[in-house]
N, C-alpha and C positions, 0 to 999 in steps of 0.2 A: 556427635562424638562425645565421648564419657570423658570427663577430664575429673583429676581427685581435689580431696580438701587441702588446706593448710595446719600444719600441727605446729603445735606451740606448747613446747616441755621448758618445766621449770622445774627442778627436782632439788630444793630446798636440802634433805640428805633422805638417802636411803642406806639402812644399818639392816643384815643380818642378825637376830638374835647371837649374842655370846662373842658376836665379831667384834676384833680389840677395834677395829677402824671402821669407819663408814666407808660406805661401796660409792655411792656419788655423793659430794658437797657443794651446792650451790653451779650447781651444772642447768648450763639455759643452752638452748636449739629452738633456732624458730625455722622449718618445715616449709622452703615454697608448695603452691599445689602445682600439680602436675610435676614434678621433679622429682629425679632417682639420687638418692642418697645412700651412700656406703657407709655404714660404723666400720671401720676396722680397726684390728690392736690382738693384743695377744690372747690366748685361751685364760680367762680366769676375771679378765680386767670388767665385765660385769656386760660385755655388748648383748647378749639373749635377754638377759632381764633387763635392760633398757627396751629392748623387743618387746617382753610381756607387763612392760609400765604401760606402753604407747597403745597397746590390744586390750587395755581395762584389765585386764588378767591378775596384774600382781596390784594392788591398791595400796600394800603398808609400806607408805610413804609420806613424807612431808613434800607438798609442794602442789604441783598440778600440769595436767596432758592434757591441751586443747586438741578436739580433730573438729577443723568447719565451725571453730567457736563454743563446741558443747565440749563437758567433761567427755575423759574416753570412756569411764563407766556407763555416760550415757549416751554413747554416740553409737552409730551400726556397727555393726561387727564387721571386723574389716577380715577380707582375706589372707588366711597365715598359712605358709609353707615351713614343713616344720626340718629338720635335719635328715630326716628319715619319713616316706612318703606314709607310713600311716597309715594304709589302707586296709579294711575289712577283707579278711582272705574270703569269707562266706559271701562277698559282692562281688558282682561282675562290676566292671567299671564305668556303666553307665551306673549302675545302683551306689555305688561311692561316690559318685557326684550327686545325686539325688538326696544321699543320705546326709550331707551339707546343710542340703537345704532343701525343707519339703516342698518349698513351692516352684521349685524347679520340676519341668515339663520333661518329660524322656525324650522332644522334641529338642528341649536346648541343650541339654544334657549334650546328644548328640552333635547340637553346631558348637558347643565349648570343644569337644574333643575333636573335634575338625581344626577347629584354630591351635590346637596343640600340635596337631599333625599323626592323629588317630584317628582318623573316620576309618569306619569300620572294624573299631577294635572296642567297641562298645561291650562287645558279650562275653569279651575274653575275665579271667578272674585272676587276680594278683599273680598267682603261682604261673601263670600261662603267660607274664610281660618279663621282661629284661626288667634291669636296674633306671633303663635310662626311659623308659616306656611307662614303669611308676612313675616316676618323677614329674612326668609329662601329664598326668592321668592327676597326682597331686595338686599343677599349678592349675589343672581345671578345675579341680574343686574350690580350690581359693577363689576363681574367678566369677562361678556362679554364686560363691559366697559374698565378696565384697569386688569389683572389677575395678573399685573407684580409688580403692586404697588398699595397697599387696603389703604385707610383712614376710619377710622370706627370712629365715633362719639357720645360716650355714648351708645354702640349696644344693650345694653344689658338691658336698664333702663326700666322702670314698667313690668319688665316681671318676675315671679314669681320663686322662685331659684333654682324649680324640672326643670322648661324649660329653665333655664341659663345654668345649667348643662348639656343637651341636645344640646344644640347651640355650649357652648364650645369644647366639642368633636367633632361638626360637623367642624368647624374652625379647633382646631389642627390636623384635617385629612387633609384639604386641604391645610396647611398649607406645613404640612412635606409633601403633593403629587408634588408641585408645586414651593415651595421656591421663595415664595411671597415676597418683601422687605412691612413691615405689621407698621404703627402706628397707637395707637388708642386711643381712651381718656378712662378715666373711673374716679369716685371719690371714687371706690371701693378699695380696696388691694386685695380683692380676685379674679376679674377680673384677674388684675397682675400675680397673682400668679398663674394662669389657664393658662393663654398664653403667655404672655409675657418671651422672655431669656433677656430682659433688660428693666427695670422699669426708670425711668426717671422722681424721684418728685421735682415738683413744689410748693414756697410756697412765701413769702411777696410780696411788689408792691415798686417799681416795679419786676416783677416777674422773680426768679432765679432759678436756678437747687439748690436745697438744698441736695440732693442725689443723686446719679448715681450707680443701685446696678445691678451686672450680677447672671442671673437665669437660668444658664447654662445645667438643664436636660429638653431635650425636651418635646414641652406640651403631646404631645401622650401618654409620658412614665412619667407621674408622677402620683404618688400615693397618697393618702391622708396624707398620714402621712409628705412627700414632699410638697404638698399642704399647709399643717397649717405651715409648719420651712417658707416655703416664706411667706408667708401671716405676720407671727410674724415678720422675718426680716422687713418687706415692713412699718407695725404699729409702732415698735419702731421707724425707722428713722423719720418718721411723726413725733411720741410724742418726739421724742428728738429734733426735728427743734422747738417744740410750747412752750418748756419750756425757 
């Protein structure tokens, strides 16, 4: 069983050119492995480009992203799910996953898209999937990219909340299959409280941890009525940072 790294962010400040304020100041998270952790906080408050510090992606920064002890510049590339699935309209969707990564077999190609719950939709091409069938087609290519370590980026945004519900169960299946080290964004609580064992909000500028709350039964095994006590948890600490 694949289990992920540990990350260790230390982000001394990160400043936008021409921004009157710095975006993070002396902002630390240390990253169990195997653990899903939620940033959430409002649209603006910097959680993506925390995303694209942690993925090596963005570098103009003071400070330093451990993943497994290496810089993130120099560690694997970890699996990113972006807001919007991304996919090549001129690829069928086993060729989308392939195109991730060339050393991916059209063999595993096809057992990722099984574990999403597309087998046999291999040949199909963007235009020919639903909204919620990208998305699925997406987290397989994360998966053959990095299985060890997911970054998900608002996964879940304009898709309608019978097929969030759908997605989230397909997640915390592979979650508990594989013991992923998992971050993801969302400006949801209820996201949070679907998958997340550890919530992580973010709120002023420059941007601080205003909460760090543990959501300790796993996503497989929670119930609604589990569901709405996080979700409450996750709203009051929000409306108690805004007062």
């Amino acid at each position: 069983m694949a289990t992920g790294p540990e990350l260790k962010i230390d982000i001394a400040e990160k400043r936008f050119p021409g921004a009157p304020d710095a975006l993070f100041a002396g902002l630390r998270l240390d990253i169990a492995p195997s653990s899903v952790v939620a940033l959430v906080g409002p649209s603006g408050i910097g959680k993506s480009t925390l995303l694209r510090m942690i993925a090596g992606i963005d570098t103009d920064f003071s400070g330093s992203v451990e993943i497994g002890g290496q810089a993130a510049r120099a560690a694997p590339t970890p699996g990113f799910v972006f807001q919007d699935p991304r996919l090549l309209p001129w690829l069928t969707a086993i060729d989308n996953i392939r195109a991730a990564d060339p050393d991916c077999t059209h063999e595993q190609a096809m057992e990722v898209l099984g574990r999403v719950g597309l087998a046999g939709a291999g040949a199909l091409y963007p235009y020919q999937l639903s909204g919620g069938m990208q998305r699925r087609v997406a987290l397989a290519r994360a998966l053959v990219v990095n299985a060890r370590l997911l970054l998900l980026d608002e996964p879940f945004v304009s898709l309608d909340r019978t097929l969030v519900g759908e997605i989230h169960a397909l997640f915390a299946r592979l979650v508990a299959e594989s013991r992923p080290t998992v971050v993801f964004v969302s400006h949801l609580t209820e996201d949070a409280a679907a998958l997340a064992d550890r919530a992580v909000l973010l709120g002023h500028r420059p941007a601080c941890i205003v909460a760090d709350m543990s959501l300790p039964i796993a996503g497989a095994e929670r119930d609604q009525a589990t569901l709405e006590r996080y979700r409450a948890m996750l709203d009051g600490a929000l409306e108690s940072d805004g007062d």
